[in-house]
N, C-alpha and C positions, 0 to 999 in steps of 0.2 A: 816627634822623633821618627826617622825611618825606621821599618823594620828589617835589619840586617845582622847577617852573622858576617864579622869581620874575618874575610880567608885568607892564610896564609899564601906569599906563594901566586895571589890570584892576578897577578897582571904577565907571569911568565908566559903562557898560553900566547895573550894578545901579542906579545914582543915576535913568538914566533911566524905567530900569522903576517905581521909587518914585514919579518926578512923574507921569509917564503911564497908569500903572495898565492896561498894555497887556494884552489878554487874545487870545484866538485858540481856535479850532475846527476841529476836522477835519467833514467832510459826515456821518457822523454821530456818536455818543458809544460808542455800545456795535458791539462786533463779537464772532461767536460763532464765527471759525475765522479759520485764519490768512491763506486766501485774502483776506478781506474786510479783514484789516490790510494786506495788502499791494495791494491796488486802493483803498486809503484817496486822497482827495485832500488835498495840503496847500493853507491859504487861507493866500498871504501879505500881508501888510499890510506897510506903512513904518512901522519902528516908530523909525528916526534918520536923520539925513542919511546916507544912501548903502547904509543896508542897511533887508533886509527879516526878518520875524519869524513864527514859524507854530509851532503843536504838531502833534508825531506820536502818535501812540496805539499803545503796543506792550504785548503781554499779560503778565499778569502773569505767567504763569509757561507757555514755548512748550510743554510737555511735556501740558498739560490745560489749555484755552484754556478761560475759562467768560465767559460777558457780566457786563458787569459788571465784571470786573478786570482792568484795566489801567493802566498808567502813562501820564500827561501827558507829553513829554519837547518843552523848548522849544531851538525849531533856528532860526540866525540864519544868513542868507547875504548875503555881497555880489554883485552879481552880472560878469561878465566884463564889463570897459571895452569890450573890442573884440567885439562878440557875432557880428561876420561870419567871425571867425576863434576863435572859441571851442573848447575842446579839452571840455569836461564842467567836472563840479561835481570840486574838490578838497577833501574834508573832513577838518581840523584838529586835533590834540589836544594841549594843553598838558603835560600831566603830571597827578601828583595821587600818590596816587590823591586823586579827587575833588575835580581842579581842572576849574575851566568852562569848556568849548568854545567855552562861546557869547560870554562874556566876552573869550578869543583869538582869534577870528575876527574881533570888534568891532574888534579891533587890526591889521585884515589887513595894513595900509602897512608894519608892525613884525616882520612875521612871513615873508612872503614879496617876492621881485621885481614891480618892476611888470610885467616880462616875462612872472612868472605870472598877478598879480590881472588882466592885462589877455584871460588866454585862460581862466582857468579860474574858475568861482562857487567864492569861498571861501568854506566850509561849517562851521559849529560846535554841537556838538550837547553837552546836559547831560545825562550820563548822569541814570540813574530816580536818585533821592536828592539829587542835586548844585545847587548854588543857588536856578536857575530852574525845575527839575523836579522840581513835589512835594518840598521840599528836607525833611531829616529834622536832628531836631537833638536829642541825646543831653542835652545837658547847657544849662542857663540860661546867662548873660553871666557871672552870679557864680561857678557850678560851674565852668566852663572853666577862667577864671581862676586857678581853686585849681588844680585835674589841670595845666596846663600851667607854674605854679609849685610843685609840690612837686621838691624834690630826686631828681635823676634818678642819682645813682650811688650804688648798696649798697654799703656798704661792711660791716656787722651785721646782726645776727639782728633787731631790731630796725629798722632801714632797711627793710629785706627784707619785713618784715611793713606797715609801711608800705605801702610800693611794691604787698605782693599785694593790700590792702585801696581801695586806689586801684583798680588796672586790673578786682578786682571790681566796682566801683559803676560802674564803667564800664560794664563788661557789661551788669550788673541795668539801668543810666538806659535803655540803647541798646535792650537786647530790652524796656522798657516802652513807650519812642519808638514802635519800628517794628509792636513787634505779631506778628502773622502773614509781614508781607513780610520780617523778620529778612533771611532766608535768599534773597531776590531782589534783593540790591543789586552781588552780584560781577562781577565782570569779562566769565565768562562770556556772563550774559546782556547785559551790556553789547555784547558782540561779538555776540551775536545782533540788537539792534535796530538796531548801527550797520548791520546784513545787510538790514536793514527798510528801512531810512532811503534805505539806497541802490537799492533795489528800487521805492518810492516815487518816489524824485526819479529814477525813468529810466533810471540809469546801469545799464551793460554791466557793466561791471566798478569795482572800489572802487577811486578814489585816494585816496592818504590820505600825510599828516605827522601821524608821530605823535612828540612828543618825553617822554625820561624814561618815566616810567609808560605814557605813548600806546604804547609801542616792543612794551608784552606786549600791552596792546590789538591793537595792529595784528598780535603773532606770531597771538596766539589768534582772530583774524579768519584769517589765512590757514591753520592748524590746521584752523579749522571747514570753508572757505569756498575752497581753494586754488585752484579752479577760475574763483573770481569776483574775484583780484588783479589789480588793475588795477597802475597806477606808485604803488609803495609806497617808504617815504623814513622808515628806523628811527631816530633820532637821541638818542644819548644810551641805549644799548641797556641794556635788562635780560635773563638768561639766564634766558628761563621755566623751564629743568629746574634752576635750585640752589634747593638745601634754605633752607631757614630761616634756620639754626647759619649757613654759609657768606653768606649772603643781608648777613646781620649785619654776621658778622665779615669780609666782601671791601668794605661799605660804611665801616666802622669803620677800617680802614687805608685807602682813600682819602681821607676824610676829615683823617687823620693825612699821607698824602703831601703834599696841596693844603694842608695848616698847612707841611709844614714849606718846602714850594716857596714858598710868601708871604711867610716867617719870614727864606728867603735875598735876598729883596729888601727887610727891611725889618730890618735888622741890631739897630735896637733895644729890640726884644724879642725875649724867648727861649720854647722850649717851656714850659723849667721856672719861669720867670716866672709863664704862663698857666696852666700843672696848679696852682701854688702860688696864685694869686687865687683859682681855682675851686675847690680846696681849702678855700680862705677861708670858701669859702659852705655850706659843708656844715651845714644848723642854724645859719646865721648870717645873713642873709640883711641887707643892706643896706637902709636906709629910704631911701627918693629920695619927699619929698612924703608921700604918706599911702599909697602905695604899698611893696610888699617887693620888690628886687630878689635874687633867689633865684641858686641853683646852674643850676637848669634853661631860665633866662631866659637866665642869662648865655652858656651854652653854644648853644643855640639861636642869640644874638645871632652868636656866631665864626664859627658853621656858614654861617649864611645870608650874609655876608661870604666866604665862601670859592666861593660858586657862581659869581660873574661878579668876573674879576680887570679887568674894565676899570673896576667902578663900587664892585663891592661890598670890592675891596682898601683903596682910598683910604678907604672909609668906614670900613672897618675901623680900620684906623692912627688915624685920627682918634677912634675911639672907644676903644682899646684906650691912645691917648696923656693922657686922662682917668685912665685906672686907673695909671699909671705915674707920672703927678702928682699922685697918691692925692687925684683928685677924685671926687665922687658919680657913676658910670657913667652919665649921664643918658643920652648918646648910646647904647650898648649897649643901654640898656631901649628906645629907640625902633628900634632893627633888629631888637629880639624883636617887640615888637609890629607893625611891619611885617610881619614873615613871618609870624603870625598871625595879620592883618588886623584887629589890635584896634585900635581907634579913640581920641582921648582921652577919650570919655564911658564906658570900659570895655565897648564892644561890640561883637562880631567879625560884620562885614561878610562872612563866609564861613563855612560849616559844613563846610568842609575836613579841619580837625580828626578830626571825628564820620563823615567818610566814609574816611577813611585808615586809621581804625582797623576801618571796619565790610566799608571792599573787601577787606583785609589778611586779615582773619581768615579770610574766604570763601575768597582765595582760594589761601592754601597754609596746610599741614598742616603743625604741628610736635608731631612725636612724643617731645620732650623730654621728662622732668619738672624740678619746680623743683630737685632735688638734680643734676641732671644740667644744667641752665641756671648752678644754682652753682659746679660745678666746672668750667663751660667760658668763666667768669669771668675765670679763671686768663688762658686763651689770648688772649680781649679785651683786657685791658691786658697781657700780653707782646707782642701784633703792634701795637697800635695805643695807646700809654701814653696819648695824652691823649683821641681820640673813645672809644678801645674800653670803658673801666667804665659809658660813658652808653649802650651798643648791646647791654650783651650779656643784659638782661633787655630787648630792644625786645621781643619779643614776648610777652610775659605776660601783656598783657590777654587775648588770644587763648585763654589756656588756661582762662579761666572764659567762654567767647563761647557764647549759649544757638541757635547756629545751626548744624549740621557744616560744617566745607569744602569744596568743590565741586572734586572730584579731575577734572583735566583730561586729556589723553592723553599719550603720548609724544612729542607734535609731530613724529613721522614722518612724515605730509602735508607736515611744509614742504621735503621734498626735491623734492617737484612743482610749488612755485610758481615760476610768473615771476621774472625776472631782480626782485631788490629791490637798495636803496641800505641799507646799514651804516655808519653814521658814529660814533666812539667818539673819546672825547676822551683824551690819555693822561694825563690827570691832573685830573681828574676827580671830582670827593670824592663825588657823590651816585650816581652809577654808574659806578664803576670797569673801567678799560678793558678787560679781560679776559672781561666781558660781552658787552662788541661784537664780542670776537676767536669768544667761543660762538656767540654769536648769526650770527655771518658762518657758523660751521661747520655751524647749525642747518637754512640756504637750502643747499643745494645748487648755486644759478644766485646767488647775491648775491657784489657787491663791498662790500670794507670802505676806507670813508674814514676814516682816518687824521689826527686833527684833533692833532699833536704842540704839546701847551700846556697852560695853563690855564684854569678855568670848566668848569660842566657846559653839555652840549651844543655841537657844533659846526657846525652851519649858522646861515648869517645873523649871525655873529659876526666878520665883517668877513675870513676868507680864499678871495678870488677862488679859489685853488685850487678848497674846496670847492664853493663856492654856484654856481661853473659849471658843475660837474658834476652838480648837482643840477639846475641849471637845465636842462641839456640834456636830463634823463632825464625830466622832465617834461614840456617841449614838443615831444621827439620819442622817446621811447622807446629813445635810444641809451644804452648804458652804457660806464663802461669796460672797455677788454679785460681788465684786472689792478686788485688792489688798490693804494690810492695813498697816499702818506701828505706832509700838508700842513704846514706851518709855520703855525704861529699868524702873523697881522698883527704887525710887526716885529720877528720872531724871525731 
């Protein structure tokens, strides 16, 4: 499953960019050291009611800076309502890997208090590859379509080869796409430009919301950077040191806990209902229109119903009550393509997809092979029977990826950052809670919020508990003295 927070809202941004055809410059194009990246000026421009629009310019590769290569990366801020009492720039991340900053920050009203948008510039930046920045894109509207409908559970030797013949053309479309910069779109460097971005826009030290995927961003910012954490706010935690195998199979059982925590409030369906539909689909694949509705569509559709129980539960039932009165899943095929931004003209609004697979690869090593991916098969559907047979080959394109991994440190540094916020959800399907309990272990000076419920991520998800706590450590650098743990809104 990818790791994403589903934004409202999030494709208004690109619409504008399309009618306006907004462009922006930095003072100059080329820079031949990193001094001159970081004395860059940003020009912003109004590029929508209430926010402003600029590119930054960071090098292609910081290790040997040459003129001439570097990434366009475009940064959207709003700025602080009350600017007499402004605290700095707050900068933003959705998730992803290879969801857009700049598209989340578009949404600032959605994302933070007015208590914050009104002291701090909220900041959104697209990583190098991602929509608005130089965006890269593996695969056609047609090719997608195929890779994210073929059948995602092996069950043979046959599937199997399937499946490996997939995630290679994946590989080969991707290192044709990128080229040379392959091996420049990881996380890593991603954390080095956001070092840029904030070095640029003034700020002392880096505030930041990172949520889901943001949360290793923001570990691997204070990794590199410990020294330059401003008020950081991890939500929705990932445990930068687990492997691969574990990565997998700890998302594969949350996923399985939030089915069956959904499943207890909605009595009439059952697990084996749901394994036995998707069973259904194996090589068999539903017509709806001129359309196939597949095994991997449908599974996709349950997943992304599972991340937010205040919108995406009801939708769910409502789709899942289609397949129960053995009608055409029409709804189901429309929460697949929601989470994959595909359109009804079959065209995805996002190159999400193609940067998930391409940050993923970069940015952890899996020393598996495929006989050892097959036999830990086994363990996927005994912890997790109905997500685990769709997660336990998730990483097999990776093993044909024509770019190495970019092996990071022991995140030892983060026992010297600043006090950070830890918020983990305990039920959780797309990063399970256990990550946040690491991740709390990871800071040395961090408290863990404790968001006791459903949906991924827990800020801004309606409990005062948490969001005042957040709220405070934002506008005044107070934490709490101990970890807390919060009830979900009407629990």
């Amino acid at each position: 499953m990818k790791r994403r927070t589903i934004i409202p809202n999030v494709l208004i941004f690109s619409i504008l960019l399309t009618i306006f055809g907004f462009t922006y410059f930095s003072t100059k194009t080329t820079f031949a050291s990193l001094q001159e990246y970081q004395h860059q000026k940003l020009w912003w421009s109004s590029c929508s009611k209430g926010v402003e629009c600029a590119t930054l310019k960071v090098p292609y590769n910081y290790a040997n800076i040459v003129p001439d290569q570097s990434f366009s990366l475009f940064v959207l801020r709003h700025l602080a309502t009350d600017p007499k009492h402004r605290l700095g720039a707050l900068i933003v991340n959705p998730g992803g890997p290879g969801g857009s900053g700049v598209d989340y920050a578009y949404n600032w009203e959605t994302i933070v208090s007015k208590q914050i948008s009104d002291r701090y510039d909220i900041i959104g930046f697209d990583q190098r590859g991602v929509n608005h920045s130089q965006p890269i894109r593996c695969l056609t509207d047609k090719q997608e379509d195929k890779y994210l409908s073929t059948d995602g559970k092996v069950v043979d030797q046959r599937s199997l080869n399937a499946a490996i013949a997939s995630a290679k053309d994946f590989a080969d479309k991707c290192a044709s796409a990128a080229g040379a910069k392959l091996g420049r779109y990881g996380t890593l460097n991603a954390a080095r430009d956001m070092d840029l971005l904030r070095q640029v826009l003034g700020a002392p030290t880096l505030n930041f919301i990172g949520k889901s995927y943001g949360t290793y961003l923001g570990a691997l910012y204070a990794d590199l950077y410990p020294q330059d954490v401003g008020r950081m706010v991890l939500d929705g935690a990932i445990d930068p040191q687990e492997s691969v195998f574990h990565q997998n199979l700890y998302q594969a059982k949350g996923f399985d806990l939030a089915l069956k925590s959904y499943l207890s409030t909605n009595p009439i369906f059952t697990a084996n209902q749901i394994t036995t539909f998707l069973d259904g689909l194996q090589g068999k694949p539903i017509m709806i229109g001129k359309r196939e509705f597949t095994q991997s569509l449908a599974i996709t559709a349950i997943a992304s119903g599972l991340y937010d129980n205040q919108t995406g539960w009801p939708q769910l039932t409502s789709a899942l009550g289609e397949v129960v009165a053995n009608k055409p899943p029409v709804k189901l095929l429309a929460m697949a393509d929601s989470y994959n931004y595909r359109d009804g003209n079959g065209h995805f609004m996002s190159n999400q997809t193609d940067l998930q697979q391409i940050i993923s690869c970069l940015d952890f090593a899996d020393p598996r092979s495929i006989d050892q991916m097959t036999a830990d098969q086994k363990d996927f559907a005994k912890v997790a029977p109905v997500f685990g047979p769709y997660l336990g080959y998730a990483g097999l394109t990776c093993k044909y990826w024509h770019a190495p991994p970019v092996v990071t440190s022991d995140f030892s540094p983060l026992k010297k950052v600043p006090p950070v916020i830890v918020i983990g959800v305990t039920r959780d399907p797309a990063t399970p809670y256990q990550w946040a309990v690491s991740l709390h272990q990871d800071f040395a000076q961090s408290v863990l919020l404790t968001y006791d419920g459903d949906g991924h991520t827990g800020h801004n998800r309606g409990s005062v508990c948490i969001d005042s706590k957040v709220d405070a450590f934002l506008l005044t650098g107070a934490i709490p003295p101990a970890s807390v743990t919060c009830k979900a809104p009407g629990a």
